[in-house]
N, C-alpha and C positions, 0 to 999 in steps of 0.2 A: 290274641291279645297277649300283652306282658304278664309273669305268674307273680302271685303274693308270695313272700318272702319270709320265712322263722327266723327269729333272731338266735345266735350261738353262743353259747353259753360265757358271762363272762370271766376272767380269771379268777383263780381259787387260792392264792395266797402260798403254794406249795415251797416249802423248804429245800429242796432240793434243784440246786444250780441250774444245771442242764436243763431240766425238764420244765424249770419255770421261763426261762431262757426263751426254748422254744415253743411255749404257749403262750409266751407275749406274743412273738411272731403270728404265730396260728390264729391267736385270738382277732387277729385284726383282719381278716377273711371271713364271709357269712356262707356259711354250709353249702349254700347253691352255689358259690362260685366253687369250691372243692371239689361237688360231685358234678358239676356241668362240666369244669373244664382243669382234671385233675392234673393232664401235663403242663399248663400253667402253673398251678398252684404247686405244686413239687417242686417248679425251676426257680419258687423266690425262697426256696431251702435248700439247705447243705446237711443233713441231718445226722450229727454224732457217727457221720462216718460212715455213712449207708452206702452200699455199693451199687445199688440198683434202685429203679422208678419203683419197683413191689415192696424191698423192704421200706422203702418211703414213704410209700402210702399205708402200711400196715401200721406204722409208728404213727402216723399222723392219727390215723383211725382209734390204735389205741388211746392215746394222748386225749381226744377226744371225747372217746366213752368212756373214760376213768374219771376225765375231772369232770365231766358231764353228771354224773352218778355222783358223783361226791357233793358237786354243787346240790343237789338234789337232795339228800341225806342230812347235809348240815344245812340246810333250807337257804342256801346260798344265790339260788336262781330267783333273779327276781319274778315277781307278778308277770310284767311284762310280757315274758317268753310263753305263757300259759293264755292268757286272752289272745295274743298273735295266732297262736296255736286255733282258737275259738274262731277266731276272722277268719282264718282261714275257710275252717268249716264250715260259717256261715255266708262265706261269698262262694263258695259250692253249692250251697240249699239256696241260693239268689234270695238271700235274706238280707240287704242290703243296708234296711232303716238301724236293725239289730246291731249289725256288723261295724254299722256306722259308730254307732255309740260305742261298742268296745274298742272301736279302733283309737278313738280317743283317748277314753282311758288306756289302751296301752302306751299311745303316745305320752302321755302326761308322764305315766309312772319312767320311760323311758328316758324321760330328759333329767327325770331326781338321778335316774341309778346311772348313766353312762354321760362317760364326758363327752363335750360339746361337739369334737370330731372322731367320735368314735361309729364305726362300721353299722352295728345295731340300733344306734338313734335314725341312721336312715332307711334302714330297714323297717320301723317303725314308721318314719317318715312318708317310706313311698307305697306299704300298707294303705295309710288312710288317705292317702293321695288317689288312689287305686281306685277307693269306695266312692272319694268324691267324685271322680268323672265319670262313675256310673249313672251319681245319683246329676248327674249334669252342670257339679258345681266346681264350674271349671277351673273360677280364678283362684281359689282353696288350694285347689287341687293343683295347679299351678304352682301357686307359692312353695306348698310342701315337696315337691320333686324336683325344683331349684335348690331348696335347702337340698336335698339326701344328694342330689348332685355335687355340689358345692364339698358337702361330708367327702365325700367317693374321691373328689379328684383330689382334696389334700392330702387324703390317708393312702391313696394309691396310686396316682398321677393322672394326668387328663388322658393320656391312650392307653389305661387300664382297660380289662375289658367288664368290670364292676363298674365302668362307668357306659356304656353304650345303651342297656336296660333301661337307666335313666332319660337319656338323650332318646330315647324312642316314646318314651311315655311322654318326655315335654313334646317332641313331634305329635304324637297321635292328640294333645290339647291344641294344638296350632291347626292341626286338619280340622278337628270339630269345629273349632272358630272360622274356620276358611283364610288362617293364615298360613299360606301355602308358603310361600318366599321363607320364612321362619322355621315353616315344619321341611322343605328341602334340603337347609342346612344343617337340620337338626339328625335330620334323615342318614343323609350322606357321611355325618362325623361318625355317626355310630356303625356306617358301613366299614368307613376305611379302619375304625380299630379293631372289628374283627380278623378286617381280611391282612391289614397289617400282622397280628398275636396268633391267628389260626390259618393263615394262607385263603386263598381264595376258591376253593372248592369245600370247604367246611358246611356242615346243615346249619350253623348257626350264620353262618353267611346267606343262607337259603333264607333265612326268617328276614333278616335286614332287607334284601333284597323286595321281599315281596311286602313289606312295611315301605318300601318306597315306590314300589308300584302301586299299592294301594293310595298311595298321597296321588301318583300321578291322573292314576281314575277318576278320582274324586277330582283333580281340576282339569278334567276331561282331555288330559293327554293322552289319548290311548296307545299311541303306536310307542311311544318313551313306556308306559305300563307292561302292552305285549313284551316288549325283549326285554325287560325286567322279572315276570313272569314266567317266558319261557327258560333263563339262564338259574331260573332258581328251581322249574321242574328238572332241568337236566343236570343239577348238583345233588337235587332230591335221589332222581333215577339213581346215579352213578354212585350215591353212597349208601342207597338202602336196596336196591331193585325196582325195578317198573310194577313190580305187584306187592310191593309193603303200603301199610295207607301210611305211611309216612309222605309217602308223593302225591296223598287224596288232596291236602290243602291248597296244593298248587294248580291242580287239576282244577276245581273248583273256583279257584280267586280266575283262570283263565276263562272257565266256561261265566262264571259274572261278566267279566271284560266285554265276550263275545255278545252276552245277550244286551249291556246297554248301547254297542254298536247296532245293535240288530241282525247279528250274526247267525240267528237260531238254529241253524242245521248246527254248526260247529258247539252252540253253546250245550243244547242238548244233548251230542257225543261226550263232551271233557264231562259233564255231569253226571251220565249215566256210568262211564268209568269209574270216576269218585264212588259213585253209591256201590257200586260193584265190589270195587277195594276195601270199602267201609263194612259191608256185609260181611266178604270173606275175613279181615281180618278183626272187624272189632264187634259186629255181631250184628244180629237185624235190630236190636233193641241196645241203644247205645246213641249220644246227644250226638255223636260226629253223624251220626247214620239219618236219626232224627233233620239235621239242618242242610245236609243233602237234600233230602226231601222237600225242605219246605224251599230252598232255593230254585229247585225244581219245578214248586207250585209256582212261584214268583215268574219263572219264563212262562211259564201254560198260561198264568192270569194276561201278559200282557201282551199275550198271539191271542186274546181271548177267548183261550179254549178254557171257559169254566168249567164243564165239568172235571177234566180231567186236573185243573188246577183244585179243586174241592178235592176231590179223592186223596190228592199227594197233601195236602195240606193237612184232611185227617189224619193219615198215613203220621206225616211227622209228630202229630197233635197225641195221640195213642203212645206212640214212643216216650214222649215227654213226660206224659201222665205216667207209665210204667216206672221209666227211671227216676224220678224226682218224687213221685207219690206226695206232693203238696204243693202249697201253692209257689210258684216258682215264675218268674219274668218271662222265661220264654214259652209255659202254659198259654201265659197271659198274652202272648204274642203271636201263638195258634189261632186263638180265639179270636185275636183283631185279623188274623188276615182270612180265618171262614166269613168273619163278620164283611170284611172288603168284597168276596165273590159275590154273597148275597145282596152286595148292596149294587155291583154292577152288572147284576141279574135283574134288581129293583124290587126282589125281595128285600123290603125295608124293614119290614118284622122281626124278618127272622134277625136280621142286619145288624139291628138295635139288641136287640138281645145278647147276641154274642162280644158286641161292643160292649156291652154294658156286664160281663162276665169278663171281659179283657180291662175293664174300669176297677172291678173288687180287687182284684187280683193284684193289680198295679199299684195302686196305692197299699197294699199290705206290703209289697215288697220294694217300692222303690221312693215310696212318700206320694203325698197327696200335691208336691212343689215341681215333680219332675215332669218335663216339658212331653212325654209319651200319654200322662195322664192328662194332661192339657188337651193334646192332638185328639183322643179318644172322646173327650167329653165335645169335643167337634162334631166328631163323629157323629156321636149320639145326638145331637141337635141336631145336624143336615139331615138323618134318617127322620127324625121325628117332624119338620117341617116337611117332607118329601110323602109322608104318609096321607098328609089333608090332602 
């Protein structure tokens, strides 16, 4: 998925020529594009003479933490930057209803304190755009990352690559709707600006890539998905190693691929690699390792090998609970898929129970409107008519 974004501090009034000079410049770039993609960010500066990419980036950095702190001291920094700061947190704890509300408010305060096409209002922007196509409120959410789009390409130009993030999130609103022809185009722009700004073996050309394999699955192109797929595990391999989990995601988007072909030998090799990579590098107890797992359970459910799909499902379900210790969406999403085995076992009891522990849950975290809590309360009614 696309990450939430901080807004960066904005200018501080400073007297001094030079240094206000190049904090206009600065200030019109949000932190994640700096630290994602610093040899960009260096080439749109000439910096008082710096002879090298190091001392450029140290100036930058200074520049940064000084008027950062200062902003901060003489209470310069709006509200803003501090709820952002909070959304963030709380779209981490899959507290979404919360998250939602402060994302507004930071929006609101955001459109007082910065001007119309300034960097940080779309940052704000595509914040609560973010929460909205969580909580499945698409056309919201739409609107608001056409705006931070729109923001993006004036302030940096349409083949910036501050605008591709964008372009991948109004895609990934086009695949939920099943407008596929809309999210291809959307898909493909955001490839070619990467591989235009960073060449074509870049890991962030890796994440493009598999942002449009994914659209291709989802309209059940699979052999266009495979060599999308496989071109983005072998840029993975090639810039991290065959054994970093940096190459887990790919590994996994291919073992899904295989198993709604019906691929299962293959699907369950690319998966057990992932889980393999996910252990050694990020731990047994860790959400990348957790959704291994339950992907895992998903091929075992539908070779209908339940037992062994129950097991991996608690498996995931444990990890969840560990890491998160409250209640959290994808708890709630353990819970619905024990509650699925038990129910194509025709334990309906138990079935309903667990549906109905994936119902609390869901509606604490994602509203009582969202189309999961709907499906759920399905649920819970087919099990309960199945019971008589």
């Amino acid at each position: 998925m696309a990450q939430l974004g901080k807004t960066s501090p904005p200018g501080s009034g400073y007297s001094d020529d030079s240094i206000a000079k190049y904090f206009h410049a600065l200030r019109k770039f949000p932190l994640s594009f700096m630290f994602d993609c610093p040899e960009k960010a260096l080439a749109e500066f000439d910096l008082l003479g710096a002879t090298n990419a190091m001392q450029r980036l140290m100036y930058i950095t200074c520049v940064l933490l000084l008027l950062s702190v200062a902003d901060m001291l003489t209470g310069k920094r709006p509200p803003a930057d501090n709820l952002n700061s909070q959304v963030v947190a709380l779209h981490k704890q899959g507290n979404y209803v919360k998250a939602a509300r402060l994302a507004e408010q930071a929006l609101a305060i955001a459109e007082q304190n910065y001007a119309p096409e300034d960097p940080n209002l779309a940052t704000a922007l595509n914040n609560l755009g973010l929460i909205y196509r969580i909580q499945a409120k698409y056309r919201q959410a739409e609107l608001l990352y056409s705006r931070a789009l729109e923001i993006n390409e004036k302030t940096f130009g349409k083949n910036h690559l501050a605008v591709a993030p964008l372009l991948n999130n109004l895609a990934e609103i086009a695949k939920l709707e099943s407008r596929y022809v809309q999210a291809e185009m959307l898909c493909k722009r955001a490839l070619r600006i990467k591989e235009t700004n960073l060449g074509p073996n870049h890991p962030a050309v890796a994440t493009s890539l598999n942002n449009l394999a994914g659209l291709y699955a989802a309209d059940r192109k699979y052999e266009q998905a495979e060599l999308l797929y496989k071109r983005s595990l072998k840029i993975c391999e090639k810039a991290f190693g065959q054994n970093n989990q940096a190459v887990a995601p790919a590994l996994n988007n291919l073992a899904a691929l295989y198993g709604k072909r019906g691929q299962f030998r293959k699907a369950e090799q690319f998966y057990s690699r992932s889980l393999e990579l996910c252990r050694k590098s990020l731990g047994r107890v860790h959400p990348t390792t957790a959704n291994v797992l339950n992907n895992m359970a998903v091929l075992y459910q539908s070779r209908g090998q339940y037992e062994k799909a129950h097991d991996y499902f608690q498996l995931s379900l444990e990890i969840r609970q560990q890491v998160f210790k409250q209640d959290h969406p994808d708890i709630a999403q353990s819970f619905n898929n024990i509650a699925s085995v038990y129910e194509s076992k025709q334990n309906f009891a138990k079935a309903k129970h667990f549906y109905h522990k994936a119902y609390k849950m869901w509606v604490k975290t994602l509203g009582r409107n969202h189309p999961q809590v709907h499906l759920v309360l399905e649920s819970m009614a087919r099990c309960s008519r199945r019971r008589r």
